[in-house]
DSSP file (Angstrom, degrees, kcal/mol; ACC not computed):
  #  RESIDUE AA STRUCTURE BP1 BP2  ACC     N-H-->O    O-->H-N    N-H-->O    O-->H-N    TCO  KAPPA ALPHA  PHI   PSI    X-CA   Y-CA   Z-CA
    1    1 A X              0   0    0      0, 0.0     2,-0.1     0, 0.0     6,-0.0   0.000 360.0 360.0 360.0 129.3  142.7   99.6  152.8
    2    2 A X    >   -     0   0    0      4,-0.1     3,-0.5     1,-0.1     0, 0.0  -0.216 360.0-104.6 -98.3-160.8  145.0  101.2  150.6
    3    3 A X  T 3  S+     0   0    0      1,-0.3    -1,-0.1    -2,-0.1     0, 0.0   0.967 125.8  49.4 -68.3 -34.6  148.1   99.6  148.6
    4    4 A X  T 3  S+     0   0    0      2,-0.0     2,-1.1     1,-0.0    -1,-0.3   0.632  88.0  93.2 -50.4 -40.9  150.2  101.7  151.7
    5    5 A X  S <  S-     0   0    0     -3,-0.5     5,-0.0     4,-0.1     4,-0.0  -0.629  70.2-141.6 -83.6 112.3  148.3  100.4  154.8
    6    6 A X    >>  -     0   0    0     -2,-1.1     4,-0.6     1,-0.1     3,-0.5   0.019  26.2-112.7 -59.5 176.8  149.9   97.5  156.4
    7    7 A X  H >> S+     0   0    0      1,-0.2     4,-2.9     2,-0.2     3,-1.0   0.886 117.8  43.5 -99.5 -50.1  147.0   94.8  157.8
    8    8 A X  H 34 S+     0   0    0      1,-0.3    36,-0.3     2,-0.2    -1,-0.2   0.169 106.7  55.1 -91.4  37.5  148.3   95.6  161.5
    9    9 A X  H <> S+     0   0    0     -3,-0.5     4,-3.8    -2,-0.4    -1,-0.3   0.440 117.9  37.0-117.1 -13.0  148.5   99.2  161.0
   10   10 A X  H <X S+     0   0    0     -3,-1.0     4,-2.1    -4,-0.6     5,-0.3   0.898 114.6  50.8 -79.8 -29.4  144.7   98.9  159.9
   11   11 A X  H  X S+     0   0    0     -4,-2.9     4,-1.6     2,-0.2     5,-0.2   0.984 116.7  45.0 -59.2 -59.4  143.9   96.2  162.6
   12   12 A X  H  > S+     0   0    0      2,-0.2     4,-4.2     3,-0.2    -2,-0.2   0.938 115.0  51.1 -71.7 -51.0  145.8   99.3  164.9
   13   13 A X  H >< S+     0   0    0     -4,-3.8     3,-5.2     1,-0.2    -2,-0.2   0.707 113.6  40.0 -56.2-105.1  143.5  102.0  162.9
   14   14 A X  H 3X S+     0   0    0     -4,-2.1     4,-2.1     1,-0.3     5,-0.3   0.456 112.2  54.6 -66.5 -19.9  140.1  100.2  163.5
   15   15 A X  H 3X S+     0   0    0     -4,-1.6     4,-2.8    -5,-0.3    -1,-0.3   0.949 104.5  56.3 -39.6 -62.2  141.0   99.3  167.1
   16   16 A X  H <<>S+     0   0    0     -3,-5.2     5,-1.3    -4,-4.2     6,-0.5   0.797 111.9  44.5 -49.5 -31.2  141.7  103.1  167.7
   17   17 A X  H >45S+     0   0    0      4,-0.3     3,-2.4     3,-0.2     5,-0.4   0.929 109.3  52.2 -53.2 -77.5  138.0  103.6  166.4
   18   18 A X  H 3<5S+     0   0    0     -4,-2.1    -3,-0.2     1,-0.3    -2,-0.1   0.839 111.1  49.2 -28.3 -70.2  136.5  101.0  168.4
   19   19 A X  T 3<5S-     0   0    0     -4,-2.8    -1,-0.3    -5,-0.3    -2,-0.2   0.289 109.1-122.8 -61.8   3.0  138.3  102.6  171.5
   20   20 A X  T < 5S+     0   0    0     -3,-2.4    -3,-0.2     1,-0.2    -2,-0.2   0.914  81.0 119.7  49.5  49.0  136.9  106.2  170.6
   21   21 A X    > < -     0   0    0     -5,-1.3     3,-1.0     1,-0.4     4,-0.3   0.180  68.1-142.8-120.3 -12.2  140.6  107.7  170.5
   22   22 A X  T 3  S-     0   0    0     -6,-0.5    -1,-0.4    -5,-0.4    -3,-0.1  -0.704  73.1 -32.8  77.8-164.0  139.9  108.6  166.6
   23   23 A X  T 3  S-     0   0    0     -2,-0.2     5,-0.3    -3,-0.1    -1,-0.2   0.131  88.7-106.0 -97.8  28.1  143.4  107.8  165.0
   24   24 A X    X>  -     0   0    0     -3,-1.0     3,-2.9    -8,-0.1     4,-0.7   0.805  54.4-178.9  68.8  46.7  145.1  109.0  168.4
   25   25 A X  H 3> S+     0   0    0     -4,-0.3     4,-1.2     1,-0.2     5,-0.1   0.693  74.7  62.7 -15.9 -47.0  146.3  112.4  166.5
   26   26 A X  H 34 S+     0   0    0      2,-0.3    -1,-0.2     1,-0.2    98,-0.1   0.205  99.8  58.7-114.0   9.4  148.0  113.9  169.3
   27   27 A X  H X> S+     0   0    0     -3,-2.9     3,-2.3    -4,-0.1     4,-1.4   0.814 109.0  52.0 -52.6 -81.7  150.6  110.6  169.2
   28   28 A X  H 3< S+     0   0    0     -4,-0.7    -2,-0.3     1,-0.4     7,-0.2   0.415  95.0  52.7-120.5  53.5  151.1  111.6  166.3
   29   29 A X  T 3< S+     0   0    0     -4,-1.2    -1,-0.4     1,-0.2    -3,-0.1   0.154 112.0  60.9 -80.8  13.7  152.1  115.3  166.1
   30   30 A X  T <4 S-     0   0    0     -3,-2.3    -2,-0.2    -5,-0.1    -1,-0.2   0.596 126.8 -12.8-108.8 -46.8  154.6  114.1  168.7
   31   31 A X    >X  -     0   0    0     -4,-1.4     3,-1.6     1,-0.1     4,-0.8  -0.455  46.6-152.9 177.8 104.2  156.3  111.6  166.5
   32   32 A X  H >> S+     0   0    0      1,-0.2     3,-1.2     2,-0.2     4,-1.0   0.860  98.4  43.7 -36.0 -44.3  155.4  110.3  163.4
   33   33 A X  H 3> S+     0   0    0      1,-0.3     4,-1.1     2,-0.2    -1,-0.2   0.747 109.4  56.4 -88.7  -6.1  157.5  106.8  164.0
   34   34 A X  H <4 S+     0   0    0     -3,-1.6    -1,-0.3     1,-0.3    -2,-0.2   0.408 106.0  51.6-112.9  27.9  156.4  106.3  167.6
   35   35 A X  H <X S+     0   0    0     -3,-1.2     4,-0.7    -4,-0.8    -1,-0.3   0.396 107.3  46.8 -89.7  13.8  153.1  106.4  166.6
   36   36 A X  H  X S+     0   0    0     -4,-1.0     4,-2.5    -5,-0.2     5,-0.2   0.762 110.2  59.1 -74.1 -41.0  153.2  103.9  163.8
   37   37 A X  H  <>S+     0   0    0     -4,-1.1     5,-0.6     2,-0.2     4,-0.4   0.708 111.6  37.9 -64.7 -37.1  155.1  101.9  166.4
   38   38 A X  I  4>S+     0   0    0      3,-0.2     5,-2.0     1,-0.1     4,-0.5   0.760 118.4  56.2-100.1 -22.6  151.9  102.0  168.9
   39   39 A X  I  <>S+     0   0    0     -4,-0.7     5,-1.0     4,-0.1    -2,-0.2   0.970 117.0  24.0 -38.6 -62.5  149.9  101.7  166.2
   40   40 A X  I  X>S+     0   0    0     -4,-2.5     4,-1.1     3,-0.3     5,-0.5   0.966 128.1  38.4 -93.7 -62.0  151.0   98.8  164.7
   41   41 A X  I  4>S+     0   0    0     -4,-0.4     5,-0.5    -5,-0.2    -3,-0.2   0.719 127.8  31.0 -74.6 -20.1  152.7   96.7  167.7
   42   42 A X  I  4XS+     0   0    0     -5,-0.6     5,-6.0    -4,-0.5     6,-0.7   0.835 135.7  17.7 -63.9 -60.6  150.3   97.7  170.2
   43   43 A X  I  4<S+     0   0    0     -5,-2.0    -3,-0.3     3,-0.2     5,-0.2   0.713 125.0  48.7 -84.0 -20.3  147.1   98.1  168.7
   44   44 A X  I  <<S+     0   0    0     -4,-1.1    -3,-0.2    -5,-1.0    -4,-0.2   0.472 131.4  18.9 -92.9 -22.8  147.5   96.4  165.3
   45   45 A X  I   <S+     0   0    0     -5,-0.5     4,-0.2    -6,-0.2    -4,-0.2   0.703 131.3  25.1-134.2 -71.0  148.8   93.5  166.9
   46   46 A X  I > <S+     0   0    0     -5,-0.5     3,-1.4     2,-0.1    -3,-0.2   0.982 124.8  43.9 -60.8 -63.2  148.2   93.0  171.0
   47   47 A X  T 3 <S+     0   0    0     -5,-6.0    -4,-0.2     1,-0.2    -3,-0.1   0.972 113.0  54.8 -63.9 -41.2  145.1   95.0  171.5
   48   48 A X  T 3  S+     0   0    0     -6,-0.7    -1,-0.2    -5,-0.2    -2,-0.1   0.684  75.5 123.9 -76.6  20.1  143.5   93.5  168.2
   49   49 A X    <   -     0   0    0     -3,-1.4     3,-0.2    -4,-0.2    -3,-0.0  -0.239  69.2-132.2 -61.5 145.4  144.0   89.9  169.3
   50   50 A X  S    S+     0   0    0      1,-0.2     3,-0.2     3,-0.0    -1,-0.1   0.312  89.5  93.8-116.0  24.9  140.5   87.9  169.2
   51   51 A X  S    S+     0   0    0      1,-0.2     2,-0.3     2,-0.0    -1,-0.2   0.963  93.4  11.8 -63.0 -72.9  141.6   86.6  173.0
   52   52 A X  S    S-     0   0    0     -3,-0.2     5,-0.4    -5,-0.1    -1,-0.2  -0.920  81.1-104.1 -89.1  97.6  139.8   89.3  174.9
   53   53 A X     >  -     0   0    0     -2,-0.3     4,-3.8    -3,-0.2     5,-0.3   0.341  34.0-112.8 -22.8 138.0  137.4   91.9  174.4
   54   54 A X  H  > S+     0   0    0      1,-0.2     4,-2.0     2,-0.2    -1,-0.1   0.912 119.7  57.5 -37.6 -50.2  138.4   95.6  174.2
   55   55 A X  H >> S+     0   0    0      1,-0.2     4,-2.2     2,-0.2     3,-1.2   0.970 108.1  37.7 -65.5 -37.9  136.7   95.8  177.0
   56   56 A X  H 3> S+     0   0    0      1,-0.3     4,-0.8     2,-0.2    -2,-0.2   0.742 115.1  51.3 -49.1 -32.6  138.5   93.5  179.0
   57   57 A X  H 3X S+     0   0    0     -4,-3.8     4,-3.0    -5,-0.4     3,-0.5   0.893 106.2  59.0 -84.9 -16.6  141.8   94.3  177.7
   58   58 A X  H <X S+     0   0    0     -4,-2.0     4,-4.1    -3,-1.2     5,-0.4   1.000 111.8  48.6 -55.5 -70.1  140.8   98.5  178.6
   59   59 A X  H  < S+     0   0    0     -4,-2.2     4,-0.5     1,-0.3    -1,-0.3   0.525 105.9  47.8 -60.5  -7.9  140.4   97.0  182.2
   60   60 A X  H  < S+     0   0    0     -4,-0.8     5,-0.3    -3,-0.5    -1,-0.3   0.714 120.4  39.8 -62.5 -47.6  143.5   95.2  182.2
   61   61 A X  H >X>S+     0   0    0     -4,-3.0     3,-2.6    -3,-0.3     4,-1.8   0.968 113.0  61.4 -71.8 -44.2  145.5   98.9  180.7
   62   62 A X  H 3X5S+     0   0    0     -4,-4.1     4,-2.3    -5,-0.3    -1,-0.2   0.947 112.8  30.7 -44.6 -60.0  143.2  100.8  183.1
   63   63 A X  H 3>5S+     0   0    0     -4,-0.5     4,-0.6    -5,-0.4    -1,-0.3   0.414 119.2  51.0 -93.5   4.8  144.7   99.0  186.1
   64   64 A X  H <>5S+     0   0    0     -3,-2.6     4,-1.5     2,-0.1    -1,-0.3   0.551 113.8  49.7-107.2 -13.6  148.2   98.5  184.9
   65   65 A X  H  <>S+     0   0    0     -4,-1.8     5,-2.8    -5,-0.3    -2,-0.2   0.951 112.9  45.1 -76.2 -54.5  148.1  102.4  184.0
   66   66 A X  H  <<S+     0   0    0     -4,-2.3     3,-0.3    -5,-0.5    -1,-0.2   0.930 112.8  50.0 -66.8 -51.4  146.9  103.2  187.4
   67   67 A X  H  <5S+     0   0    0     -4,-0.6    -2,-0.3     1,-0.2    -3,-0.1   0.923 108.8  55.1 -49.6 -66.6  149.5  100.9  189.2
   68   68 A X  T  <5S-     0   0    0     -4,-1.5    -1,-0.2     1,-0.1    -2,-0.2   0.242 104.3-133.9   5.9 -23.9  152.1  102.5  187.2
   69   69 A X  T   5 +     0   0    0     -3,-0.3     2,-0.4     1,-0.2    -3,-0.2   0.914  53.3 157.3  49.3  36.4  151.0  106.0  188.5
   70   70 A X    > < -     0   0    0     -5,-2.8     3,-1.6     1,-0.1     4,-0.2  -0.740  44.3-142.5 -95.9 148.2  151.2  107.2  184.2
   71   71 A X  T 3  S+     0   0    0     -2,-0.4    -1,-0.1     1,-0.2     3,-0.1   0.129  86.8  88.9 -79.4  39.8  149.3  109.9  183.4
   72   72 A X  T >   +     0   0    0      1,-0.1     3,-2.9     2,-0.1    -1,-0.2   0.811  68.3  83.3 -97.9 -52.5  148.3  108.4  180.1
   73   73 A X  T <> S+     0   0    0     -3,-1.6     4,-4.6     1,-0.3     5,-0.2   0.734  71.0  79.5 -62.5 -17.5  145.3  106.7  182.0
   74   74 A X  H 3> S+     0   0    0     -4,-0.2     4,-1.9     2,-0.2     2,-0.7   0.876  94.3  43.4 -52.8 -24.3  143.4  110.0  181.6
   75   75 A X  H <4 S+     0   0    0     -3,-2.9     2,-0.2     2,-0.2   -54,-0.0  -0.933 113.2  53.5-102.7 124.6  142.4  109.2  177.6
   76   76 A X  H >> S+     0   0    0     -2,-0.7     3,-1.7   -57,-0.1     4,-1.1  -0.954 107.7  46.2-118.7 -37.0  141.7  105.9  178.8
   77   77 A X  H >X S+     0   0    0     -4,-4.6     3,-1.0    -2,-0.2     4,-0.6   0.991 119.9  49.4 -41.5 -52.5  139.0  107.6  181.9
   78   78 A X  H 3< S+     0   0    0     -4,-1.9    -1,-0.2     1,-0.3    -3,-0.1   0.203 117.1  30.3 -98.5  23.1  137.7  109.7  178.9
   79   79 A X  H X4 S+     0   0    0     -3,-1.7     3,-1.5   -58,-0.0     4,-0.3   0.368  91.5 100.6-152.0  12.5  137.0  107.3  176.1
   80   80 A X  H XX>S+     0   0    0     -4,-1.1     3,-3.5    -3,-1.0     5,-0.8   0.978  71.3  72.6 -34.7 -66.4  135.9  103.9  178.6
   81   81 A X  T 3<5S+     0   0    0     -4,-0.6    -1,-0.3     1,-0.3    -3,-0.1   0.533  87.8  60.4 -42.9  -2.6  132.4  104.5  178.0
   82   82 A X  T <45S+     0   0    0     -3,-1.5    -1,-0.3     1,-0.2    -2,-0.2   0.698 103.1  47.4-105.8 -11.7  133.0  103.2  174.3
   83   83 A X  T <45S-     0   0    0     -3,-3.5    -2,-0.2    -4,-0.3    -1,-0.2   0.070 133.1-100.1 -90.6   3.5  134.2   99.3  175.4
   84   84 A X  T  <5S+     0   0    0     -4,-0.7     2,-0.3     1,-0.3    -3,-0.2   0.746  72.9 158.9  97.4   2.4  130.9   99.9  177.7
   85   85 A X      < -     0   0    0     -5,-0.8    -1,-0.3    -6,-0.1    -2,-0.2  -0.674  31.0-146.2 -85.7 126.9  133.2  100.9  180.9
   86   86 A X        -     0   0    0     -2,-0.3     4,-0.3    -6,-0.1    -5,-0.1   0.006  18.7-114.4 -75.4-175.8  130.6  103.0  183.4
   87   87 A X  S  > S+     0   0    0      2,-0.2     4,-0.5     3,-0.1    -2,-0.1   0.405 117.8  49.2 -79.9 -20.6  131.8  105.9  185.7
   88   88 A X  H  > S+     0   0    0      2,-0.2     4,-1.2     3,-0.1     5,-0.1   0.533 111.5  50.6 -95.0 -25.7  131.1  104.0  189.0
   89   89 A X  H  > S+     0   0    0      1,-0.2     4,-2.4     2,-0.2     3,-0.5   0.941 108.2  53.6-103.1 -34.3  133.0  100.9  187.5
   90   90 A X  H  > S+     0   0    0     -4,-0.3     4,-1.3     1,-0.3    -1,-0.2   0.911 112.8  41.2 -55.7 -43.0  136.0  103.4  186.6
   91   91 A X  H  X S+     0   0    0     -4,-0.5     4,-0.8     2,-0.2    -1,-0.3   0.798 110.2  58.3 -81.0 -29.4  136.1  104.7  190.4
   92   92 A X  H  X S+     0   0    0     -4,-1.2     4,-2.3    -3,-0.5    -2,-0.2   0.998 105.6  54.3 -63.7 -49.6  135.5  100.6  191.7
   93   93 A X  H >X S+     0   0    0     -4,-2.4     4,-1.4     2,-0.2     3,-0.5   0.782 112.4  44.0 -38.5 -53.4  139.1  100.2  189.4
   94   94 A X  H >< S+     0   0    0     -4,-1.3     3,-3.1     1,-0.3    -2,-0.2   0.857 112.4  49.9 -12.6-115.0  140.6  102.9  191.7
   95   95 A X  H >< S+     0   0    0     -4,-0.8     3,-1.7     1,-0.3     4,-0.4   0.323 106.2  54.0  24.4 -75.6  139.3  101.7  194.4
   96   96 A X  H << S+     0   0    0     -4,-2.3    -1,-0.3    -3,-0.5    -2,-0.3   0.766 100.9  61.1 -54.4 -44.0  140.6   98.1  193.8
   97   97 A X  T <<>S+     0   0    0     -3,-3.1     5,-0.6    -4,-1.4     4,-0.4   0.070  77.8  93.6 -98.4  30.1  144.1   99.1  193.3
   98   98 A X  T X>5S+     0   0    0     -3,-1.7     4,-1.5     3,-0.2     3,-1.4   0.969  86.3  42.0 -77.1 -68.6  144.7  100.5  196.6
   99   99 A X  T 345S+     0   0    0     -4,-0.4    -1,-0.1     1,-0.2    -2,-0.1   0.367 122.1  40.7 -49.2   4.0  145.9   97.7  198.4
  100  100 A X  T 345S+     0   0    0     -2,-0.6    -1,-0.2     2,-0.2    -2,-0.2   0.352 132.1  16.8-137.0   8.2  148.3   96.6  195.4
  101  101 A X  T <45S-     0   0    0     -3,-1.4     2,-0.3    -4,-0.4    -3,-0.2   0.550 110.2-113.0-117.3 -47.1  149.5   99.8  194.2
  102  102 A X     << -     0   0    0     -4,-1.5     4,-0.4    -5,-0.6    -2,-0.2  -0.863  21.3 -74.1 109.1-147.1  148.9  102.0  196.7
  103  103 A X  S  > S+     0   0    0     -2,-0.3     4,-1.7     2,-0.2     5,-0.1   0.854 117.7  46.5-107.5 -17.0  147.1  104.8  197.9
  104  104 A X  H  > S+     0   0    0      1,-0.2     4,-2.2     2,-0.2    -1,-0.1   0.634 109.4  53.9 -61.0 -17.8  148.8  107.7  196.0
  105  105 A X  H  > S+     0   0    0      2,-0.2     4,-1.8     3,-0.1    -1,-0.2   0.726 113.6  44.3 -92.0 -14.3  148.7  105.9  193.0
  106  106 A X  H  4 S+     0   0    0     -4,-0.4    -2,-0.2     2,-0.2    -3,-0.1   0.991 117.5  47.0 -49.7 -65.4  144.6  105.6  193.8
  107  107 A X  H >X S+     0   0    0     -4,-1.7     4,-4.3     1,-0.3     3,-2.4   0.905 109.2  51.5 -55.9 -66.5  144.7  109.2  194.8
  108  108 A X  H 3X S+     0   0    0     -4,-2.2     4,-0.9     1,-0.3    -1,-0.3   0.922 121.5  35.9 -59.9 -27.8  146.7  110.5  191.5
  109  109 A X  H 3< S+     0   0    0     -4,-1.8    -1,-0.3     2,-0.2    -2,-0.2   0.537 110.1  55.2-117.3  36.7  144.2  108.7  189.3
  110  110 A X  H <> S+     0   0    0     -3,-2.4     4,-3.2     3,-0.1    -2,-0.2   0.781 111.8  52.7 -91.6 -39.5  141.1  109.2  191.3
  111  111 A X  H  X S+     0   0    0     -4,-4.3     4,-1.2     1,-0.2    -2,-0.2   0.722 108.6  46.3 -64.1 -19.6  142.4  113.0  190.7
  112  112 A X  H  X S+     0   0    0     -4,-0.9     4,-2.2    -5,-0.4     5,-0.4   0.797 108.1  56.4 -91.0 -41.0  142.8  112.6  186.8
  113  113 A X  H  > S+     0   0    0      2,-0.2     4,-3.9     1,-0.2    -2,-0.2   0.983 109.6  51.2 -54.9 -40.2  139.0  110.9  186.4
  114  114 A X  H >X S+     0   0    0     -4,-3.2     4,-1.1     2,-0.2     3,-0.7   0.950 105.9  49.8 -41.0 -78.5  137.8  113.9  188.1
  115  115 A X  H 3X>S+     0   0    0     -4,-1.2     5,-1.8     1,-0.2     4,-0.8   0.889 115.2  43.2 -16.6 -76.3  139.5  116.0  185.8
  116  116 A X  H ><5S+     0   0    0     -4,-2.2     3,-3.5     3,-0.2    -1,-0.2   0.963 110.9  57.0 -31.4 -67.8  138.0  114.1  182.9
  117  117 A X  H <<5S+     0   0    0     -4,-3.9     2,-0.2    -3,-0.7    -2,-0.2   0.940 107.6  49.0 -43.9 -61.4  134.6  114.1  184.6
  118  118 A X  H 3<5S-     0   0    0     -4,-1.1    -1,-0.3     1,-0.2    -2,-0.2   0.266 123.5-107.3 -92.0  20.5  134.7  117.7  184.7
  119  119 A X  T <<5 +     0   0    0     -3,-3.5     2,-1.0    -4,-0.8    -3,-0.2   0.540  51.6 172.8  82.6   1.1  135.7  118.0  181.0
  120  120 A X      < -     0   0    0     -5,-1.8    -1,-0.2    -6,-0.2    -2,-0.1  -0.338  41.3-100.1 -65.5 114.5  139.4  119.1  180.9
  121  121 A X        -     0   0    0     -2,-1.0     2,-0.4     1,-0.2     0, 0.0   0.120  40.5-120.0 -29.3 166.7  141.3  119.3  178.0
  122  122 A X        -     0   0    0    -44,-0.0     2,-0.6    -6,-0.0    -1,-0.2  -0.932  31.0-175.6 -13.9  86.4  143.6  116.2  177.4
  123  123 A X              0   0    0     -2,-0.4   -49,-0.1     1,-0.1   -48,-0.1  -0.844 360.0 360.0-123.6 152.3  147.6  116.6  177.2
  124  124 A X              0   0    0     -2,-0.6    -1,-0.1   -98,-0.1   -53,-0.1   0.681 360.0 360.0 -74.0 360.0  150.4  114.0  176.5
């Protein structure tokens, strides 16, 4: 860690790792301070919390993401498989959160895992 890297922006760095996002680049060419900001108070701090597993907290963002209808949950379809999250258990989440989200928000992110499955670029 250098003299520059705060403990939760490295706790936020190796989290990103963990999670297969790399250091979630494409944050920040968008804006340097609001990715230090998910760095450091999401991932440096919530997600690196010794409470849950990564996976466990992935399925908890997975299904608030999907309820939420953001398209964000596509980099979470396409980097699962590193917390150990299958492709059949990605479609069960779906699945699960028809009857408390609803079915369009099923529909919009059964339509983005495809996408993913079938290899489509990634855009914020």
């Amino acid at each position: 860690m250098s003299n520059t890297t705060t403990t939760r922006e490295q706790a936020g760095l190796d989290v990103l790792e963990a999670l297969g996002w790399g250091h979630n680049e494409d944050v920040r060419a968008l804006d340097e301070d609001l990715w230090r900001i998910i760095l450091e108070a999401n991932f440096g701090t919530i997600w690196a919390r010794p409470g849950l597993s990564l996976r466990d907290r992935e399925l908890i963002c997975l299904s608030v993401l999907i309820a939420v209808g953001a398209h964000g949950v596509a980099k979470h379809f396409k980097f699962a498989h590193k917390v150990g999250i299958t492709d059949d258990e990605l479609k069960e989440i779906i699945l699960q959160t028809i009857p408390y989200a609803g079915l369009p928000k099923a529909l919009g992110a059964m339509a983005a895992l495809r996408r993913v499955q079938q290899g489509e670029e990634l855009k914020l």
